[in-house]
N, C-alpha and C positions, 0 to 999 in steps of 0.2 A: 870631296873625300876620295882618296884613292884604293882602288876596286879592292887592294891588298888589305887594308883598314877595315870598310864594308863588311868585307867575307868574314876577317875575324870577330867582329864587333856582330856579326849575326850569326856565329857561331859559339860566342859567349851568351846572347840570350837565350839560346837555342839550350844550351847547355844547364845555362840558368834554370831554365822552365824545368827541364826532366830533375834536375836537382830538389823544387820545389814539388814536383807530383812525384817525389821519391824514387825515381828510376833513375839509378847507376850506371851507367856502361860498365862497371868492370863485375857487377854482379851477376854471375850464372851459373849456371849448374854444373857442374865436374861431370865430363864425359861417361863416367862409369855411373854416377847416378841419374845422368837421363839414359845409357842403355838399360839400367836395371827396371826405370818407371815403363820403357819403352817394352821389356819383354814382360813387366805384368800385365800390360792392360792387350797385348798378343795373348796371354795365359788365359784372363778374362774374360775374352772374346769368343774362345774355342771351347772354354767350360763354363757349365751351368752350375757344378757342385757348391762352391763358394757363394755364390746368389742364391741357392735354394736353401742352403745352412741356414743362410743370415737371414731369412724369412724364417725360417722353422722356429728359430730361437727367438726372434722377433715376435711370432705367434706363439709361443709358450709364456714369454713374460707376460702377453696380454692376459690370456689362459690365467696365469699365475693370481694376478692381480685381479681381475674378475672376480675369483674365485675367493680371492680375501674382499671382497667388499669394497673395495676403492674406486672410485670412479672414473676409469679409462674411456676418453673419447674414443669414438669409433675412427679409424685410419685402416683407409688402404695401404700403407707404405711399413718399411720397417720402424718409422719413429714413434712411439709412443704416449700420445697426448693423454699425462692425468692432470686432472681439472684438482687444483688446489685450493682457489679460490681468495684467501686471505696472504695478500705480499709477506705478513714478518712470518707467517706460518712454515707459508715455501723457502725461504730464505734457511729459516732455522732445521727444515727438514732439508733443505741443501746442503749446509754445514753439516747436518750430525751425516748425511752420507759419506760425506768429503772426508771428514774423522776419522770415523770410526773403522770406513769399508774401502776409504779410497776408489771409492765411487764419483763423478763429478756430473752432474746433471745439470743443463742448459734453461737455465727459465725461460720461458717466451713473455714478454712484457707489455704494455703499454707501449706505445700505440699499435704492436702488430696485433693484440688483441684486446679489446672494447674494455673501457673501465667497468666496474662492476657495479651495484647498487648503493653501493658504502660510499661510492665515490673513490677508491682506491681502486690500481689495477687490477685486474683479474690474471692471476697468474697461471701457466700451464709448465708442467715439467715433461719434456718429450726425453724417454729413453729410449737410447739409441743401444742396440748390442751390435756388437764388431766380430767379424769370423773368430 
């Protein structure tokens, strides 16, 4: 086979492959939006305000819901794990968030958390607040 053949024929499977784990060569980011990500996370770096917000509000929701009765996992972090327990429960308090408030809350599922007694997964809804 000659070298010129070779090269290409291992540059098509080469190319193949990245094709198949979804990387593009022509996909990337417009210079203006990697300077913009590049001077937020410089903004980031040099201020607390925005990190101390997102906790504050983060610890008021919990506050919030405590304080209604609901059962909020205990978390160091801004996400907020409430224990729902029953899949079509959380699902249906998904949706009517989704509705009515345009809210949209993340279920945590089977298998990252243990099925429950029923046999069904045990669901958690972590709210997350955003600056």
């Amino acid at each position: 086979m000659p070298r010129r053949l070779y090269r290409s024929k291992l540059g098509d499977l080469r190319r193949s492959a990245q094709l198949r784990a979804g990387l593009h060569l022509h996909d990337r980011a417009a210079p203006a939006i990697c300077a913009a990500a590049a001077a937020a996370i410089r903004h980031l770096k040099a201020s607390s305000f925005e990190r101390e917000r997102h906790q504050e509000r983060a610890a008021r929701v919990k506050a919030v819901l405590n304080a209604a009765g609901l059962p909020v996992m205990p978390s160091a972090t801004h996400i907020v794990p409430l224990f729902v327990g029953e899949p079509e429960k959380c699902k249906e308090a998904t949706d009517l968030l989704l509705a009515a408030h345009g809210i949209y809350i993340q279920p945590i599922n089977y298998p990252t958390v243990p099925k429950g007694p029923s046999g069904c997964a045990s669901r958690r809804r972590p709210t997350t607040r955003t600056p």
